[in-house]
C-alpha positions in Angstrom: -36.3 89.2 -59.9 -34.4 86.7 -61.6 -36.3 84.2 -61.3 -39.2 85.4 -63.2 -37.0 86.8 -65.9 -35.5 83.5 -66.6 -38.9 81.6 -66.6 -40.0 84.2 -69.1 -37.0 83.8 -71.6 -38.2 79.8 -71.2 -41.1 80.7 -72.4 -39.7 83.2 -75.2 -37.0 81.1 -76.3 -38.4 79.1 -79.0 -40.9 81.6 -80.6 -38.7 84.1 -82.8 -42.0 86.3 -83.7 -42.2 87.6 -79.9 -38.1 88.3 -80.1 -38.7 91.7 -80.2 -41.0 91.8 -77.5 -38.0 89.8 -75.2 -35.9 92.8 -75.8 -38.1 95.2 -74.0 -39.2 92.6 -71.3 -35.8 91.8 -70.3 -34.8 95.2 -70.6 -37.1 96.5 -68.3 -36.0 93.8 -65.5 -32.9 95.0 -65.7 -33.3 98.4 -65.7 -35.1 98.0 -61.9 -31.7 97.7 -60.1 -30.3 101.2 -61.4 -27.1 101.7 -63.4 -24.4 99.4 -62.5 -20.7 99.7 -63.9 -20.5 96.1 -64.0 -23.4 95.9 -66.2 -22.6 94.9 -70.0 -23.3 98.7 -71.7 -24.2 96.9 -75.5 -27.6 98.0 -76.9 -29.7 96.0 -79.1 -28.0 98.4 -82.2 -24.2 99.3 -80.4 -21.6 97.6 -78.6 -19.9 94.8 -79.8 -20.5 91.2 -79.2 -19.0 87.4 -80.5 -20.9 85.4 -83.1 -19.7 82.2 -84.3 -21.4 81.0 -87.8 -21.3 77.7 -89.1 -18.7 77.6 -92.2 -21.6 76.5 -94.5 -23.3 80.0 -94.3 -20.2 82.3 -94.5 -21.4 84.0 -97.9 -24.9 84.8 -96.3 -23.9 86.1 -93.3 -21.2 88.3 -94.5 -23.9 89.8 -95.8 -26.2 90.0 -93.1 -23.4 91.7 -91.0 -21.9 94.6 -93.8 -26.3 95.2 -93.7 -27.2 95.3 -90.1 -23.4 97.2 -89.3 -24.4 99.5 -92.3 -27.9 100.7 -90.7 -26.5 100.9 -87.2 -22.9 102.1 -87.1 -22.6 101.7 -83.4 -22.8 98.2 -83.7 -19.6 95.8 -84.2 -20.5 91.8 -84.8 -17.0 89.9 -84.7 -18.0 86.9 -86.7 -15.9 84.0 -86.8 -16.8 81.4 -89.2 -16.3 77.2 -87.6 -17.1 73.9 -88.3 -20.8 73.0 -86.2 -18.7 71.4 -83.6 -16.3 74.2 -82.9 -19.0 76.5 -82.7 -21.0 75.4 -80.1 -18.3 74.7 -77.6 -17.5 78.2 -78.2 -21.3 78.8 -77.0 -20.4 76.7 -74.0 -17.6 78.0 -73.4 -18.8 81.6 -73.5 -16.5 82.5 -75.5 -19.4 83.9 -77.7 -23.0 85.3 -77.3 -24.8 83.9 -80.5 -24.3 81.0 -82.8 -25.4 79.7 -86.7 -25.9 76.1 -86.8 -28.2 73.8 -88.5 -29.9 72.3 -85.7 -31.3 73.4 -82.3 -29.8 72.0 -78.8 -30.5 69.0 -77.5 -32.2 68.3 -74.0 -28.7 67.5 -72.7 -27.0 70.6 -73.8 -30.1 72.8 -72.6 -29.9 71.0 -69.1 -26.2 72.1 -69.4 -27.0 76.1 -69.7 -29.8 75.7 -67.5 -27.7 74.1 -64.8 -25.3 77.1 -65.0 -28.5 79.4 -64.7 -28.5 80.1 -68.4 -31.4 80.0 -71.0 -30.6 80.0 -74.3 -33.3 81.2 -76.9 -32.9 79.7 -80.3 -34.7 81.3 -83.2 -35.2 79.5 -86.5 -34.3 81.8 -89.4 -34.4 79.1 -92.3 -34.5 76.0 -94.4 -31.3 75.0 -95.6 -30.4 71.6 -97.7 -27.3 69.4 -98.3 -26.0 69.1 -102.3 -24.4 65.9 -103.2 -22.0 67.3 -106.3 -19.7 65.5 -108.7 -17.4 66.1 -111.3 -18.8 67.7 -114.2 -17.4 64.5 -116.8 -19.5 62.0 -114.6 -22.3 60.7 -116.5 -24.5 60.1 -113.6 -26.8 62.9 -113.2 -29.1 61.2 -110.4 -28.9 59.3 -107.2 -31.7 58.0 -105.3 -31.3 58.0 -101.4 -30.8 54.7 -101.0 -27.6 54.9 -103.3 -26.4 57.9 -101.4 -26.5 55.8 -98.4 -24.5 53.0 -99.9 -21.9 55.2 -100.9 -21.5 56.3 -97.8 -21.6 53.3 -96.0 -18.8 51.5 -98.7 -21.2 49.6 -99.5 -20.9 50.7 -103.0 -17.3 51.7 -103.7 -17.1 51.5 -107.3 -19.0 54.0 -109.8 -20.0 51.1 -111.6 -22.2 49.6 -108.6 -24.1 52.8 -109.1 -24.5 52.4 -112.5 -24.3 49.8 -114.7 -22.7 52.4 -117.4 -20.6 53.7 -114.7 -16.7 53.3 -115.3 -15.3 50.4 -113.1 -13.0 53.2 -110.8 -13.0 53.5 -106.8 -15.1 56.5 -105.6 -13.9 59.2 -103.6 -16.0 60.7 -100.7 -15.1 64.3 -99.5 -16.9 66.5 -96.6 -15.9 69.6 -96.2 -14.8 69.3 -92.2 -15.2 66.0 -90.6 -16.5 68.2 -87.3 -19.2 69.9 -90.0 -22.8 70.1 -90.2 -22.4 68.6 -93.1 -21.1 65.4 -91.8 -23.2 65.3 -88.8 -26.5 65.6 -90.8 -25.7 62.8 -93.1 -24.2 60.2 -90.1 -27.2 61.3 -88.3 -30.3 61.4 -90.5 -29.3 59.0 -93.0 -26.8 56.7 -91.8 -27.9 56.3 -88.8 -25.1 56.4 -86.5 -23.2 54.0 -88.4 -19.6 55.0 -89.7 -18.9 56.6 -93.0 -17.2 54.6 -95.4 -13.2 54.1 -95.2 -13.2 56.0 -98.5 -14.7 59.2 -96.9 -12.4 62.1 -96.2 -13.1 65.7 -95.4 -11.4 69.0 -96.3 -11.1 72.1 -94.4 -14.1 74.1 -96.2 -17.4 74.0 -98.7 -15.4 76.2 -101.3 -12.5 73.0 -101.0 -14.6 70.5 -101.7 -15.9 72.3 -104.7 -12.1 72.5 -105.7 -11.6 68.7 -104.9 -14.4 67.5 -107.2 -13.3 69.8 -110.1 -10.3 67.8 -110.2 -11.0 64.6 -109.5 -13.3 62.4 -111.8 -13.9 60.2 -109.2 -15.0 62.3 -106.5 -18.3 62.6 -105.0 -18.7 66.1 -102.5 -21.1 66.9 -99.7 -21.9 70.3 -99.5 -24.2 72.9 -97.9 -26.5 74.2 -100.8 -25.9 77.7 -99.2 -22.9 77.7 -101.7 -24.4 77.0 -104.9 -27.5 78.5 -104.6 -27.4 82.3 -105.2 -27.3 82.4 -109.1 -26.6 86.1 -108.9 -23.5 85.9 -106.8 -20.3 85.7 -109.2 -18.6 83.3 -106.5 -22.0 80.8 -106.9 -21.6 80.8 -110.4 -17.9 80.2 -110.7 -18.8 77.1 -108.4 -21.6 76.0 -110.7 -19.2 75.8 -114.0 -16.4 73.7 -112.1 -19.2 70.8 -110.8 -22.1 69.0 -111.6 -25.0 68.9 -109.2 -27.0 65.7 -108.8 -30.7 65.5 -108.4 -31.5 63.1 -106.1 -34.8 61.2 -105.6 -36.9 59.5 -102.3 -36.7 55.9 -103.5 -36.8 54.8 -107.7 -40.8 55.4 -108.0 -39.9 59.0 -106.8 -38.5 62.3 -109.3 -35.3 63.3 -108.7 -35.2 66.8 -108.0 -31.9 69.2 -107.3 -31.9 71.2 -103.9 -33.9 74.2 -105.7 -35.6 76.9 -103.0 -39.8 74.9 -104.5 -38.1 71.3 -103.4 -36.8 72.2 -100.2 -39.7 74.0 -99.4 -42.0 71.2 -100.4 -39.6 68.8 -98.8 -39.3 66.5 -101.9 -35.5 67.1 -102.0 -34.5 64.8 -99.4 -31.5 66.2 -97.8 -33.4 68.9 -96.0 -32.2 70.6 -92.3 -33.3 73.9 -91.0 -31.1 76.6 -89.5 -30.9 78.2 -86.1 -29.1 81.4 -84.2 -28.7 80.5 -80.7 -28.7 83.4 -78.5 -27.1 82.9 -75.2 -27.7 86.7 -74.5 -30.6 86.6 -72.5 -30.4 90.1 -72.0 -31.4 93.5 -74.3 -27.6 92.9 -75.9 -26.3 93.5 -79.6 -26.5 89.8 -79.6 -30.3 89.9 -79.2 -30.6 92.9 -81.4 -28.4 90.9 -84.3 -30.9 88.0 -84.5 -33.7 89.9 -84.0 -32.5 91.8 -87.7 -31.9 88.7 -89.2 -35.3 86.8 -88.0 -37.0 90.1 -89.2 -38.0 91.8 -92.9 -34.5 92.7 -94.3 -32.8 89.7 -92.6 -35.1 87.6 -94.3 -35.4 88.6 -97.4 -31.6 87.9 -98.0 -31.9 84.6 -96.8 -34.4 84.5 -99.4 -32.3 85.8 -101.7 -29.4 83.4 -101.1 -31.5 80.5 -102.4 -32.9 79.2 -98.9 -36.5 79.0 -97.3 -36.8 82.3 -94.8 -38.1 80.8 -91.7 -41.0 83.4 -91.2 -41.1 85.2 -94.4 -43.8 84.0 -96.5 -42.8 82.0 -99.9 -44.7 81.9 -102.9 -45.2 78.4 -104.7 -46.4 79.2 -108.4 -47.6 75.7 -110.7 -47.6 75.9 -114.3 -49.9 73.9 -115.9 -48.2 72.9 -119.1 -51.1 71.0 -120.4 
């Protein structure tokens, strides 16, 4: 019996609009062997399970839990918000059923579950994007990707390399975790592997970095857009007064454009990732029930709402023709 219920979560896994159908299939597997004490007793709505959520996303997922907790109050999700890295040993470690990170497994860490007997499903829930934000008295108001790059690699370490009207002062890189998404992404994607600058250093959180940059004139922050991007949110717009956000273009033939819901979307910001809940819950658990709610209607409209792309939710591009 097991062996055909794990080759049908392979087959699940990766497609979040037959989640809810998994629920019922798995369910009905094990409900063939009769009640057992030793069997979990969570529902998709009750019980209690372990969710660790990628720093970057705290706001949006408080949000998701008070919702989903609020329609079923049966249900207890224990979130614990860590750095990318943090989080998924947790996974491994089993010392929670469901992650938030910005990026799927790799091969290697799927071979890993599998080799334990375990199969993952990982459902993408959005499109997420990386800020680059600077003190509000900096005159520059753009970067292309290549000058992003050379910041970060040292190879431009004065503000006046980026610009020749730039004051002749040392510039001062801050992540918000060196284990982080954040940090990961841009060593990854744009660097390439190679090491960040000797002037890089990291903080312990997105809302520190914000902090950082406010008070330092020299500062340049990496940040997940998550942050900065619900305009509604009294916390977002506090942020917004105390930096400056930079638009940021392909290469110098390209617009700069600022990590806005229509550029993400279109993929002309640059800096662009997309988000996943892994689910190592195989089973019809709260765990499966909780990303089920926020790959679904309500779930997604609040990612929506927080200024990202819902992964399944359909987003409306409007031009204006202002000729």
């Amino acid at each position: 019996m097991n062996k055909y219920l794990n080759r049908a979560i392979i087959l699940l896994r990766e497609n979040a609009a037959l989640l809810v159908i998994a629920i019922f299939f798995s369910s009905f597997f094990f409900s063939c062997g009769g009640p057992n004490a030793n069997e979990p007793t969570d529902t998709p709505t009750s019980g209690e399970v372990r969710v660790v959520v990628d720093e970057s996303f705290q706001q949006l997922f408080d949000t998701q839990i008070y919702t989903f907790q609020s329609l079923y109050d049966k249900a207890k999700v224990d979130a614990k918000y860590l750095p990318e890295n943090e989080a998924l040993q947790r996974l491994i470690n089993d010392s929670c059923k469901v992650v938030v990170m910005c990026r799927d497994l790799t091969p290697a860490e799927r071979k890993q579950f599998e080799q334990a007997n375990l199969f993952p499903i990982s459902t993408k829930i959005a499109e997420d994007a990386i800020a680059i934000v600077v003190n509000p008295e900096n005159p520059d108001s753009t970067l292309t990707v290549e000058k992003v790059k050379a910041i970060l690699l040292g190879i431009d370490t004065l503000w006046s390399q980026v610009d020749k009207n730039g004051r002749p002062e040392k510039i001062q890189i801050v992540f918000d975790n060196a284990g982080s998404a954040n940090a990961r992404y841009m060593q990854d994607t744009l660097l390439q592997g190679k090491k960040f600058s000797s002037g890089a250093s990291a903080v312990k959180s997105n809302p520190e970095v914000i902090d950082y940059v406010s008070k330092n004139k020299n500062a340049i922050g990496i940040l997940s857009v998550n942050w900065i991007s619900d305009r509604d949110d009294s916390t977002t717009t506090n942020f917004l007064k105390k930096i400056k956000v930079l638009a940021i273009s392909k290469d110098t033939a390209t617009e700069a454009v600022k990590p806005y819901q229509a550029y993400i979307k279109t993929k002309d910001y640059p800096f662009t990732r997309d988000v996943y809940m892994i689910n190592r819950q195989t089973r019809a658990g709260l765990g499966m029930g909780f990303v089920s709610f926020v790959a679904g209607e309500k779930g997604q409209l609040m990612i929506l709402k927080a200024g990202l792309i819902p992964a399944i939710a359909p987003v409306r591009l409007v031009h204006i023709n202002t000729n």
